[in-house]
C-alpha positions as CSV (number, residue, x, y, z in Angstrom):
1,X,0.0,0.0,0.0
2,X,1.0,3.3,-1.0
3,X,1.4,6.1,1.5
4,X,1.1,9.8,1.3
5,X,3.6,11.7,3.4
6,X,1.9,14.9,4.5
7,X,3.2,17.1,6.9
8,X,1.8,20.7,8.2
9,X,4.7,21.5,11.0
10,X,6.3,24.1,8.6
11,X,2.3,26.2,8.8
12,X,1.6,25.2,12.1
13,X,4.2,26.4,13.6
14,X,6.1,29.2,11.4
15,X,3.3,29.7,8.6
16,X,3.0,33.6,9.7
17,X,6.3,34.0,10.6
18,X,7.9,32.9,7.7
19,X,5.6,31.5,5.1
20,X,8.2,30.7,2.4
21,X,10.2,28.7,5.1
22,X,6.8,26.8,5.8
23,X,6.1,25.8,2.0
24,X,9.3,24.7,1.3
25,X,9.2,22.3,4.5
26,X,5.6,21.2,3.8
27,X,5.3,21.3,0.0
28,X,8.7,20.8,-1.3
29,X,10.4,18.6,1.5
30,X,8.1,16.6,2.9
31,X,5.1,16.4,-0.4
32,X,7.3,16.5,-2.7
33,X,10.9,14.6,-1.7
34,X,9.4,12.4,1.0
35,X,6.7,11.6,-1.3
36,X,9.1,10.5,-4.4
37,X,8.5,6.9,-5.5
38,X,12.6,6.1,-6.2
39,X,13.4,5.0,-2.6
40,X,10.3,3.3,0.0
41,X,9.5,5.4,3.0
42,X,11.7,3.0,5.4
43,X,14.5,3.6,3.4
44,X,14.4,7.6,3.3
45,X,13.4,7.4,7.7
46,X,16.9,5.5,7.6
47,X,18.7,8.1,5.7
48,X,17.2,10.9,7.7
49,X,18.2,9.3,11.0
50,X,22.3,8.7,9.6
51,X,22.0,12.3,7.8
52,X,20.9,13.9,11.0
53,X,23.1,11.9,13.2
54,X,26.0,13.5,11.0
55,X,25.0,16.5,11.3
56,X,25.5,15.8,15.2
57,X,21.8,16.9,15.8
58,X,20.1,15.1,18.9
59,X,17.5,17.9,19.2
60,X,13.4,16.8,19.3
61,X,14.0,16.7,15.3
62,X,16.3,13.3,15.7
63,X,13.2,12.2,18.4
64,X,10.5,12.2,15.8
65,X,12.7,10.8,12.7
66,X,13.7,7.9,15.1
67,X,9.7,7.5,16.1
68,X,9.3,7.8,12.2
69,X,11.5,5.1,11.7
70,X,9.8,2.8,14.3
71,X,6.3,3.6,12.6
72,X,7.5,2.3,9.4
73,X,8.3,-0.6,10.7
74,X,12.2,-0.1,11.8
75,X,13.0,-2.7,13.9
76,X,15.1,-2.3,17.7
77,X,17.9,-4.5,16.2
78,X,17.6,-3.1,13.0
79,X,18.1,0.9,14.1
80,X,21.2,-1.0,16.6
81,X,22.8,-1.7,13.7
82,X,22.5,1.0,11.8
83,X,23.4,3.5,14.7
84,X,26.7,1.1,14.9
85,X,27.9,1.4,11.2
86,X,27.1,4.6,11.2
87,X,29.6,5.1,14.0
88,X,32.6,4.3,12.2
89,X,32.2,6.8,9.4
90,X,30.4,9.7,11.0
91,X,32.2,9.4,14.9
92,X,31.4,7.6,18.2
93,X,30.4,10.2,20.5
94,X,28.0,11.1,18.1
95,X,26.3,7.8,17.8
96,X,26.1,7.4,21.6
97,X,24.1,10.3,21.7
98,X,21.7,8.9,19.0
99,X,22.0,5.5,21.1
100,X,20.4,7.4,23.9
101,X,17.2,8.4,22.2
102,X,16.8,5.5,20.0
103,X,16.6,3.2,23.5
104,X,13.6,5.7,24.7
105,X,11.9,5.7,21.3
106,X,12.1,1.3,21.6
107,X,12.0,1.0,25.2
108,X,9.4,-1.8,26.0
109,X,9.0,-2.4,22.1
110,X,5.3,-3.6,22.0
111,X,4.6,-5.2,18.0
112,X,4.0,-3.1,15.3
113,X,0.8,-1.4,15.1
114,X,-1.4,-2.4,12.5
115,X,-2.2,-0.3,9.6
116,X,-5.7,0.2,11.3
117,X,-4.0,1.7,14.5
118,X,-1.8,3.9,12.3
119,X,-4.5,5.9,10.4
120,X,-6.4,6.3,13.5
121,X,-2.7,8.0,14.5
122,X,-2.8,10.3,11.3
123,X,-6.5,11.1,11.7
124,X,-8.6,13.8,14.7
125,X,-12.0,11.5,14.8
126,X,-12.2,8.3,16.1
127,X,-12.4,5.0,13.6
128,X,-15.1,3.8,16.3
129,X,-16.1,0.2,15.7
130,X,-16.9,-2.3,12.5
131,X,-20.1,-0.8,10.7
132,X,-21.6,-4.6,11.3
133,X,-25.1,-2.9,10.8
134,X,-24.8,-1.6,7.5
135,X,-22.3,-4.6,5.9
136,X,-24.5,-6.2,3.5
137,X,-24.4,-2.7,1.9
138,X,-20.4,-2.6,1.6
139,X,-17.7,-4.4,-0.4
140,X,-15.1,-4.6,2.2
141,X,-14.9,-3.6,5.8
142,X,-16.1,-0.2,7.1
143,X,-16.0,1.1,10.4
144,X,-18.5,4.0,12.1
145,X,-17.9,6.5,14.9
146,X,-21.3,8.5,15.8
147,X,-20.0,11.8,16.8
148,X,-23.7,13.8,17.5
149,X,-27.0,12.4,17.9
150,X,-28.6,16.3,18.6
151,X,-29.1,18.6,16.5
152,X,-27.3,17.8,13.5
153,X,-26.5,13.6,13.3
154,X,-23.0,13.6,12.5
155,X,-21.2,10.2,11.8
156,X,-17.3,9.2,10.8
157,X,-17.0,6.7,8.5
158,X,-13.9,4.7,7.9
159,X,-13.4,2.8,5.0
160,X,-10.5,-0.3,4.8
161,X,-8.2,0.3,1.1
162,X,-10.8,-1.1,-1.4
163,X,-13.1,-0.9,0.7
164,X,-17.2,1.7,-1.0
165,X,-20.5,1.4,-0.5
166,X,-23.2,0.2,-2.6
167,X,-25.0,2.9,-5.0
168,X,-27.2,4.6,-3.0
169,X,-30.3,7.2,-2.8
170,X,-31.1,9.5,0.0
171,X,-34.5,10.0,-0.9
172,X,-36.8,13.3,0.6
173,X,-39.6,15.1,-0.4
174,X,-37.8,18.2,0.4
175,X,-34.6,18.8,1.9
176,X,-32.9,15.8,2.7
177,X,-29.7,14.5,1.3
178,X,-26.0,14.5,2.6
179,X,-22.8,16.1,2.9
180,X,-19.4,14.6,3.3
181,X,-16.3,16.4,4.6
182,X,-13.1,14.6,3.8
183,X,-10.4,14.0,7.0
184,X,-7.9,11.2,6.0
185,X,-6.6,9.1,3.3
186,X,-7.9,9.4,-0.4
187,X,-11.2,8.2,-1.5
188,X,-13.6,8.4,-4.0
189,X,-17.7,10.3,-4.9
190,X,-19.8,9.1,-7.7
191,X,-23.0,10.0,-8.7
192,X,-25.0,8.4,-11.6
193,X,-23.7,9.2,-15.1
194,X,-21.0,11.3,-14.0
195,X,-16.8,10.9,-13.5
196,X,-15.6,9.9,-10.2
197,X,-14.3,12.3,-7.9
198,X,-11.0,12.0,-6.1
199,X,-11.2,13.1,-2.7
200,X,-8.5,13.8,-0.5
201,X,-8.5,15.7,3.0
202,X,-10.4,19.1,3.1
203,X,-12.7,17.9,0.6
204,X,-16.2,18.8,0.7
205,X,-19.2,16.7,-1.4
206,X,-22.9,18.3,-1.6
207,X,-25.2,15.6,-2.2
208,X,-28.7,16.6,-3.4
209,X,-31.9,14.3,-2.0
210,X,-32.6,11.7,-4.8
211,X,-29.5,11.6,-6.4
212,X,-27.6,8.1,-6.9
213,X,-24.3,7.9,-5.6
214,X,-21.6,5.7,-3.8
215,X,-18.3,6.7,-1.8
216,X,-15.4,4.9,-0.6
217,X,-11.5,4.3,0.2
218,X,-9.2,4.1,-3.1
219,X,-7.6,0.9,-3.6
220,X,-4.4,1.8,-1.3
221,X,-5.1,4.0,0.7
222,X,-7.5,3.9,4.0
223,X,-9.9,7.2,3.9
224,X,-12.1,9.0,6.1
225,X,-14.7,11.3,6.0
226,X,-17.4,12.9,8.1
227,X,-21.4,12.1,7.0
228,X,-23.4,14.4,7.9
229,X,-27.7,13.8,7.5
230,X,-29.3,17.0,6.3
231,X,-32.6,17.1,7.8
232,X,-35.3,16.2,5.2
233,X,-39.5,15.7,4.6
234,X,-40.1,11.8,4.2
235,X,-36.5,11.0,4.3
236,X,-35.3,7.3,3.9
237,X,-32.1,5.6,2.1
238,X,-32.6,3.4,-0.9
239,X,-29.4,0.9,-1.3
240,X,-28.8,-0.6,-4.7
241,X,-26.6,-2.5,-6.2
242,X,-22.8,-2.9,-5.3
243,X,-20.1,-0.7,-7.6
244,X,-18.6,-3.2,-9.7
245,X,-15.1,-4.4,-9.3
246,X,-14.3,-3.6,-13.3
247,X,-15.8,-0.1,-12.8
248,X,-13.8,0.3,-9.7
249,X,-10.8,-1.2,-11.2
250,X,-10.7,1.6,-13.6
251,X,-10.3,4.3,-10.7
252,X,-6.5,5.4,-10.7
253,X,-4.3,4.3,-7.3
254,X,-2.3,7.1,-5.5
């Protein structure tokens, strides 16, 4: 499965400050070079760590390349053994210092999360629990956190890689319908007759009562969004038939 880097540090932290500085660390470094298909992820948290340790930084930057490293899925004995070679070409004391932090960042190494457990990491809203109810009206698993029952019923929906609803209609003799706001992964919107949508986080889909539709999770990536029921007349949800797998094989990956 293909993963999108994405960071927002540069914004968060200097994006009035120094906005240029910002882009370049969000767009360029991290969505662009981390994000380059030459090298896999594990490979560039690797470099990162030995370029770093090189540089003789063992600031909070070294801490979250190292927990970058563990996340994707650098072993205790593998990050030993890279700190060690390391050591003869770049200089002892500076590995013992990186030896230091890499023991915290292991320390009581529990297995490695499961790719479930790391999109709930890189998402605000809880996955909540398998969507057991409404399974017969899937193809693949999809999970569903209620996150307000007053006023406005507001739901987020977590869909597996692969992983849409059946075509569907939110029916309503006036008002009605639904509105989806994008907040992890990449995904997909189509209604009837009409070209898929990509979505990606930030996205927003309008859809009208009594249009036919389905959404779901691109083939490798996880995705998330938030449904949210607009009040209607007479409302009710008509599921129809599944999306088909040589429709949905058409759909580009990431």
């Amino acid at each position: 499965m293909s993963e999108k880097i994405v960071q927002t540090a540069g914004r968060d932290q200097l994006g009035g400050f120094a906005p240029m500085f910002a882009h370049l660390n969000d767009d360029v470094l991290f969505g662009e070079v981390w994000n380059e298909k030459s090298i896999d992820v594990k490979t560039r948290c690797i470099i990162t760590v030995v370029s770093l340790m090189a540089s003789g930084v063992t600031d909070p930057s070294l801490t979250y390349h190292l927990q970058n490293a563990k996340a994707h899925g650098v072993t205790r004995e593998e990050i030993a053994a890279i700190i060690t070679h390391a050591a003869m070409y770049v200089g002892w004391p500076k590995c013992w210092a990186v030896f230091r932090q890499a023991k915290e960042v292991w320390s009581g190494e529990t297995p490695a999360s499961s790719a479930k457990d790391a999109f709930q990491n890189a998402i605000f809203f809880p996955i909540g629990e398998p969507n057991d109810a409404y399974a017969q009206y899937f193809v693949g698993q999809s999970y569903l956190a209620p996150l307000s029952a007053e006023q406005v019923p507001i739901f987020n929906v977590t869909f597996e890689p692969g992983c849409r609803n059946n075509w569907h209609i939110h029916h309503a003799a006036s008002g009605g319908g639904q509105m989806l706001i994008c907040v992890g992964g990449r995904g997909w919107y189509q209604e009837w007759g009409k070209e898929a949508r990509e979505l990606r986080p930030g996205d927003v889909v309008n859809i009208p009562a009594n249009v036919k539709h389905w959404h779901g999770a691109a083939r490798d990536s996880w995705f998330s969004h938030l449904a949210v029921e607009v009040k209607g007349e007479g409302a009710s949800t008509e599921w129809c038939e599944a999306v088909s797998g040589e429709e949905y094989g058409k759909l580009s990956v990431g």
